[in-house]
C-alpha atoms as an extended CHARMM CRD file, in Angstrom:
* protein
*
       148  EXT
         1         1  UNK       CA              0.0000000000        0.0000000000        0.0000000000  PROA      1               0.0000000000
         2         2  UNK       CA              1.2320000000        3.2380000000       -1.0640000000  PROA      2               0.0000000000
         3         3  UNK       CA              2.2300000000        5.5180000000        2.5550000000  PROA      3               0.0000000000
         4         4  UNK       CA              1.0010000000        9.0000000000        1.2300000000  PROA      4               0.0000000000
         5         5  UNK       CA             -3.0500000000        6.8040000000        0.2560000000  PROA      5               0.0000000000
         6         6  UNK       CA             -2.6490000000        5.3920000000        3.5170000000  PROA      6               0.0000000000
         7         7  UNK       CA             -2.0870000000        9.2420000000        5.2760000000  PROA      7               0.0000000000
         8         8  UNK       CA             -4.4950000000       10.6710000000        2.6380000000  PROA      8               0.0000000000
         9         9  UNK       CA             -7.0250000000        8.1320000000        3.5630000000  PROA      9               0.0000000000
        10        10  UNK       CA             -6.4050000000        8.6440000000        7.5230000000  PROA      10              0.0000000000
        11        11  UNK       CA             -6.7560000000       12.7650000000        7.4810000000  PROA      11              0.0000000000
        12        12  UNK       CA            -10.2200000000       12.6410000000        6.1950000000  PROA      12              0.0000000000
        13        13  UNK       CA            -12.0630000000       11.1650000000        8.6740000000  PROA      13              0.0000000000
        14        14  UNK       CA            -14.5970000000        8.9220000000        6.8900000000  PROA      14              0.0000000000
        15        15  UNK       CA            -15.9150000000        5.3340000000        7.2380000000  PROA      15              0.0000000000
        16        16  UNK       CA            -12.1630000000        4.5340000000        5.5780000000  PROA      16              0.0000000000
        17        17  UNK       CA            -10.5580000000        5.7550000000        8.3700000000  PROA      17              0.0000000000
        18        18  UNK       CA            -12.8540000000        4.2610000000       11.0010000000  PROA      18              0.0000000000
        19        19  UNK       CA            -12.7280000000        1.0640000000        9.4400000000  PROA      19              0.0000000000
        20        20  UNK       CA             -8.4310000000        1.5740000000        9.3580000000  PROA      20              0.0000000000
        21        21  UNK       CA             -8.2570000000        2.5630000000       12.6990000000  PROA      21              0.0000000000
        22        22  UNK       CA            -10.1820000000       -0.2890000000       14.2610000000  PROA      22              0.0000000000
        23        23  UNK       CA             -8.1290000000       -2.7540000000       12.6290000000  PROA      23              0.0000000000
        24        24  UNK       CA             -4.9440000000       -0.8150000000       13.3290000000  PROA      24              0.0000000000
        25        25  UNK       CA             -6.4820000000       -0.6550000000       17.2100000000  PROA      25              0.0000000000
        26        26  UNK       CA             -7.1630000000       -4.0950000000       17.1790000000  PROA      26              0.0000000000
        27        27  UNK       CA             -4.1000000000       -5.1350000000       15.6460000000  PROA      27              0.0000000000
        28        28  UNK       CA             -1.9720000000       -3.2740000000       18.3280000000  PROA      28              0.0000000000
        29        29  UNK       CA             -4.5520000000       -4.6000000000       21.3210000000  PROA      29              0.0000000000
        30        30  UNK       CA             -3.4560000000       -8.4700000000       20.5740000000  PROA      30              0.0000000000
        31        31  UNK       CA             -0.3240000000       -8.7040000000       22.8040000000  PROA      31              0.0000000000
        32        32  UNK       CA              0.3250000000      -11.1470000000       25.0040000000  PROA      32              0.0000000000
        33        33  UNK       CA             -0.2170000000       -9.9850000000       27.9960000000  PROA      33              0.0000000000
        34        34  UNK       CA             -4.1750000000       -9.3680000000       26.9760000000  PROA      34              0.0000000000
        35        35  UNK       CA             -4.5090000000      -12.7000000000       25.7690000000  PROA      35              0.0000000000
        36        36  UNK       CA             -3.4330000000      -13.9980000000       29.1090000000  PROA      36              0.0000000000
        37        37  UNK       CA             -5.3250000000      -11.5930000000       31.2410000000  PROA      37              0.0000000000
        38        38  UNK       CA             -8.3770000000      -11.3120000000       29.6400000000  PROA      38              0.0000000000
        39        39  UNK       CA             -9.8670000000      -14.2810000000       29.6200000000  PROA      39              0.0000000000
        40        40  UNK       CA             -8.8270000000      -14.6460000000       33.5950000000  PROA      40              0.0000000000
        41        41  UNK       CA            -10.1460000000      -11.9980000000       34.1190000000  PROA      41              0.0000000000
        42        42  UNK       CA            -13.5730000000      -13.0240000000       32.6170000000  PROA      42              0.0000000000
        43        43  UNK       CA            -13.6030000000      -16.2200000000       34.5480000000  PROA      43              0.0000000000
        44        44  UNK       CA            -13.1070000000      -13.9000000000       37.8280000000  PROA      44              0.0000000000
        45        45  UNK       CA            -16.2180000000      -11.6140000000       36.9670000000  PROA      45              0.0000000000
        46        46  UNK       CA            -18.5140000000      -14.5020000000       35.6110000000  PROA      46              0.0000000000
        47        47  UNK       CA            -17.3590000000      -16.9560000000       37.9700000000  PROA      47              0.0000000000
        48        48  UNK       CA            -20.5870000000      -19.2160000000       39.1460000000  PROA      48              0.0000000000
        49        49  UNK       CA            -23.2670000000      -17.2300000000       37.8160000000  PROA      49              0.0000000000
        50        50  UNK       CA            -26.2250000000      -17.9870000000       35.8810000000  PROA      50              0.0000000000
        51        51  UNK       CA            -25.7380000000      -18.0340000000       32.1520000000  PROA      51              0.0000000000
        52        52  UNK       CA            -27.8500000000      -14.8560000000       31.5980000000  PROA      52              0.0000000000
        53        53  UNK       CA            -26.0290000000      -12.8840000000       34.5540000000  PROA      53              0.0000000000
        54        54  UNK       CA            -22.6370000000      -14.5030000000       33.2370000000  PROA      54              0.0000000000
        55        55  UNK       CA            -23.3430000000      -12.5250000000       29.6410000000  PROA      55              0.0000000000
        56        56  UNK       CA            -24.7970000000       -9.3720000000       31.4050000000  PROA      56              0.0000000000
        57        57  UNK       CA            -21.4990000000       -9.3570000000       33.7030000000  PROA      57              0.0000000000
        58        58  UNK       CA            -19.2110000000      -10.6550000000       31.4310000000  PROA      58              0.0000000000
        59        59  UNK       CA            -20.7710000000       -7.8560000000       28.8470000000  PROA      59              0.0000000000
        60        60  UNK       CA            -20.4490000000       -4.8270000000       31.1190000000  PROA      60              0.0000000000
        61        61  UNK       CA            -16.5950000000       -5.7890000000       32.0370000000  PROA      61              0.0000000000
        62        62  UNK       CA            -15.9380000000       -5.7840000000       28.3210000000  PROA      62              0.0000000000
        63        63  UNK       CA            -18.0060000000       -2.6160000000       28.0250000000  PROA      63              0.0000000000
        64        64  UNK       CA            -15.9870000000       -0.5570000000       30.6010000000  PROA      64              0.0000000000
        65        65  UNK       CA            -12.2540000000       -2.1400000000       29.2020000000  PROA      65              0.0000000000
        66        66  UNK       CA            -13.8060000000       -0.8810000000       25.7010000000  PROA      66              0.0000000000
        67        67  UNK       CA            -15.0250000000        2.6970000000       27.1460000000  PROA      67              0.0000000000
        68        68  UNK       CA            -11.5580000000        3.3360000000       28.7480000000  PROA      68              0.0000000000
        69        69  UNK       CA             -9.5450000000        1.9660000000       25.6160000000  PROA      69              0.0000000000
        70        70  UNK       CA            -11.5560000000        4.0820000000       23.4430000000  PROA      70              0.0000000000
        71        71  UNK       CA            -10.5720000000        7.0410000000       25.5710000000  PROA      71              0.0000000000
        72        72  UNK       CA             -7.0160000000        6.2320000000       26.2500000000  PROA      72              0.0000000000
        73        73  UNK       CA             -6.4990000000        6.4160000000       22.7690000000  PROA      73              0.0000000000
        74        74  UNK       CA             -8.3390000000        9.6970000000       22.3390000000  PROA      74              0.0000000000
        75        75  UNK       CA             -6.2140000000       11.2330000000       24.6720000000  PROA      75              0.0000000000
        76        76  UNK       CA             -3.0800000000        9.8630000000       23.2810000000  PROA      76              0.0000000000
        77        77  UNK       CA             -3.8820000000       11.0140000000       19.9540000000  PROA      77              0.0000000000
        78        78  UNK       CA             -5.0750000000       13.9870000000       21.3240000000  PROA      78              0.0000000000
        79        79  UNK       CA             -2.1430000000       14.9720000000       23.5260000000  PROA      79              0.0000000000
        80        80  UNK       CA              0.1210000000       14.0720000000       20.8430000000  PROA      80              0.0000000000
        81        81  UNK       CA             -0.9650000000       16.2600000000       18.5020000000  PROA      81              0.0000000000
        82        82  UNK       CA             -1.2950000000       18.7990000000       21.4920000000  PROA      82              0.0000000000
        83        83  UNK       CA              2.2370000000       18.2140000000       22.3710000000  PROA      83              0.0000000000
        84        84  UNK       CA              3.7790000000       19.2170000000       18.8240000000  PROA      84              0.0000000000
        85        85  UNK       CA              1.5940000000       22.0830000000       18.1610000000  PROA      85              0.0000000000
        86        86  UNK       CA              2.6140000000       23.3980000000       21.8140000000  PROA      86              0.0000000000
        87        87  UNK       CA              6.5570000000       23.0780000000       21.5430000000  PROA      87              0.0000000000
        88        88  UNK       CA              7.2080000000       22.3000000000       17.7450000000  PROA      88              0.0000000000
        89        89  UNK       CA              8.6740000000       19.2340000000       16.5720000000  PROA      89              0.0000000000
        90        90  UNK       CA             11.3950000000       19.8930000000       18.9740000000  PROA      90              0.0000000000
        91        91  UNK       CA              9.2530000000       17.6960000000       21.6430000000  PROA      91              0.0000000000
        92        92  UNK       CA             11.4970000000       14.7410000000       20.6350000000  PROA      92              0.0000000000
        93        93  UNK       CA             14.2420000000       16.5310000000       22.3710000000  PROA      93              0.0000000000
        94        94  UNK       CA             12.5270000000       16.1500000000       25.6160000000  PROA      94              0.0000000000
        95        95  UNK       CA             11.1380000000       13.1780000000       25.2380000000  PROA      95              0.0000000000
        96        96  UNK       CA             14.0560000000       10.7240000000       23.5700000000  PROA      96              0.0000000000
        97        97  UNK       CA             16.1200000000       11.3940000000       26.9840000000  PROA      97              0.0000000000
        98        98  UNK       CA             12.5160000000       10.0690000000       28.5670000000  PROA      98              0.0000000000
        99        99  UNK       CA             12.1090000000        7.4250000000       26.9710000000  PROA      99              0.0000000000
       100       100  UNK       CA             15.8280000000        6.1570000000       27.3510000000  PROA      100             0.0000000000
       101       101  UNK       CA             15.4760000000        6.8650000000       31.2910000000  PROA      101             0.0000000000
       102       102  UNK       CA             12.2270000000        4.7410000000       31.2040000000  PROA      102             0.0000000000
       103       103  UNK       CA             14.1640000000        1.6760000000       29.5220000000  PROA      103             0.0000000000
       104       104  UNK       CA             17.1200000000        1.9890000000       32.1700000000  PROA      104             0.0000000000
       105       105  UNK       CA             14.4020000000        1.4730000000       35.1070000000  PROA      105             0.0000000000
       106       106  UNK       CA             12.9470000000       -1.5560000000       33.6780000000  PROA      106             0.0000000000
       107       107  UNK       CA             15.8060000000       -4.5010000000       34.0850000000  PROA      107             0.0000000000
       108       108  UNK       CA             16.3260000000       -2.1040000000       37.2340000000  PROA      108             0.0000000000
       109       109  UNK       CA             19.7820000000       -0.2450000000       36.4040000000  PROA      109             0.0000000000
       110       110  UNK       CA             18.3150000000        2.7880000000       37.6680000000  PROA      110             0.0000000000
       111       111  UNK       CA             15.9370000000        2.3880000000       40.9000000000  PROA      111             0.0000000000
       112       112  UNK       CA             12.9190000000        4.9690000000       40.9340000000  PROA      112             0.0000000000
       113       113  UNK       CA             11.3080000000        4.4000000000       44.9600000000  PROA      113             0.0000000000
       114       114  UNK       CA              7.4710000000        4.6570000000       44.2900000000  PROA      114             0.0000000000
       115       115  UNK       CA              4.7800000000        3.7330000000       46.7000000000  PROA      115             0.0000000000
       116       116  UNK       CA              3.4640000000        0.7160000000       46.5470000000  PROA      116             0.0000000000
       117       117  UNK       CA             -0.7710000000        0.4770000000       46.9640000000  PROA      117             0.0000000000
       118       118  UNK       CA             -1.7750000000       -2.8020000000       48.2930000000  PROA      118             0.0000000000
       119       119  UNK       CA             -5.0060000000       -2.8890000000       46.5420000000  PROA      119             0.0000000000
       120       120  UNK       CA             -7.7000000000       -5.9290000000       46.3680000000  PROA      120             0.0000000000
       121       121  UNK       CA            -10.4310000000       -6.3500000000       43.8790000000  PROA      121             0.0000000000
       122       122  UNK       CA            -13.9120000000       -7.7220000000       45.6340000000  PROA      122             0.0000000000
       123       123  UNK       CA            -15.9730000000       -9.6890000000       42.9430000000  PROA      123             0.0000000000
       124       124  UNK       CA            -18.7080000000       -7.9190000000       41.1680000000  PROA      124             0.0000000000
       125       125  UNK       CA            -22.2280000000       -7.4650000000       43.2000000000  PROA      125             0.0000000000
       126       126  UNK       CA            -23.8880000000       -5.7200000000       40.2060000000  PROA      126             0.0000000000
       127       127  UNK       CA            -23.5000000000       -4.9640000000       36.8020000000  PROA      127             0.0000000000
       128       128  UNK       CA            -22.0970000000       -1.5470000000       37.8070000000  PROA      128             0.0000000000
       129       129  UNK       CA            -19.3120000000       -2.7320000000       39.8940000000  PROA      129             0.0000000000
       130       130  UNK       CA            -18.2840000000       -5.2210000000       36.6290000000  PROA      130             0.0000000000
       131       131  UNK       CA            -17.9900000000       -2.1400000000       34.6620000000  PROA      131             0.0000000000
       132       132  UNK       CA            -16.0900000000       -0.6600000000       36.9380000000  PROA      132             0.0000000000
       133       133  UNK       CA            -13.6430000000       -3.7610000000       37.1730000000  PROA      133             0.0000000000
       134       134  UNK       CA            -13.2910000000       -3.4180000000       33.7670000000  PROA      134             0.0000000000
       135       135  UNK       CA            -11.4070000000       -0.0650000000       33.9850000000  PROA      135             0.0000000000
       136       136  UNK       CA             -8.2390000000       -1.0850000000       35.5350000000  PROA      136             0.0000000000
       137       137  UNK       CA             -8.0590000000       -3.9130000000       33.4930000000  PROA      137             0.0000000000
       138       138  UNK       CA             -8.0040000000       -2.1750000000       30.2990000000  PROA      138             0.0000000000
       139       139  UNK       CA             -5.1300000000        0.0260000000       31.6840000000  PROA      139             0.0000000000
       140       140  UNK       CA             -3.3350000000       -2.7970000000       33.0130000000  PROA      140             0.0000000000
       141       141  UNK       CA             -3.2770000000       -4.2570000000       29.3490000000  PROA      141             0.0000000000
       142       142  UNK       CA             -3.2790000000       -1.0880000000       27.0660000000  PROA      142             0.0000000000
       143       143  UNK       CA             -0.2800000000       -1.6530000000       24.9080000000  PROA      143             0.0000000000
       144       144  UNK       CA              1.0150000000        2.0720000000       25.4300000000  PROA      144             0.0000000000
       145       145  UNK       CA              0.1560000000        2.2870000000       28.6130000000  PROA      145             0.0000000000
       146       146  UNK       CA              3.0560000000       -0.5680000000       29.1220000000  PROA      146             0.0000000000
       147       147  UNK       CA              5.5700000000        2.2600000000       29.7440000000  PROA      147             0.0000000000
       148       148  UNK       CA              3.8940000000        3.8400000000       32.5510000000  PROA      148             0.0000000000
C-alpha cells in the first residue's frame, strides 16, 4: 500500500478511516499480555453465575475495558498532537532522553522508589461494579500504557 493513500485516507475522517483505525487498534490490542489476562479476568467476573447474569457481567466488564480503551487512545492522539503544536517538533528533544530513562528502570539499572498500593479487587455485586472492574483492566493491558 502506497504511505502518502494510507495518510491521505487517515486525514479525512470517513468510514475509511474508522474502518483503518479499528483494525490498526485491534491489531496493536493483541499482545500477550491481553490474551493472558483477559480471559482470567472473565472467569473472575462470571465466575458461578447464571448463564444470563454470566453474559450481562461478562458484557459490562468488556463494556468498561472498551469505554476506557476508546478514551485512552483519544487522549493519546489527542495529547500528541497537542504536544507538537505546543513546543514544535522539537518535543522529541525532551522526550528521547525520557524514553531512554524509562528503559534503564525496567531490568532495574536505575531504581525509581514509588509507593506501593496494596489494593484488592472484591468480585462484582452488580452490573455496575463489573464495569467498573473493567477499567483497571483495560489500563493494566493497554499496549502504550506498558511504559507507565
Amino acid at each position: 500500500m502506497d504511505p502518502s493513500l494510507f495518510r491521505t485516507t487517515l486525514e479525512h475522517a470517513g468510514p475509511a478511516a474508522l474502518g483503518v483505525s479499528f483494525l490498526a487498534g485491534l491489531a496493536f490490542s493483541i499482545n500477550p499480555v491481553a490474551l493472558a489476562a483477559i480471559p482470567v479476568s472473565m472467569a473472575y467476573v462470571t465466575k458461578a453465575r447464571q448463564a444470563r447474569q454470566a453474559w450481562s457481567f461478562g458484557a459490562m466488564f468488556i463494556l468498561g475495558m472498551l469505554l476506557i480503551h476508546g478514551l485512552l487512545g483519544l487522549i493519546a492522539g489527542l495529547g500528541g498532537a497537542w504536544v507538537e503544536h505546543l513546543l514544535g517538533r522539537q518535543w522529541g528533544l525532551f522526550l528521547g532522553p525520557l524514553l531512554i530513562l524509562m528503559g534503564l528502570l525496567w531490568p532495574g539499572w536505575i531504581r525509581l522508589p514509588l509507593p506501593a498500593l496494596a489494593l484488592r479487587a472484591r468480585r462484582p455485586k452488580g452490573l455496575w461494579d463489573a464495569f467498573a472492574l473493567g477499567i483497571p483492566f483495560s489500563v493494566a493491558v493497554c499496549p502504550f500504557c506498558t511504559p507507565a
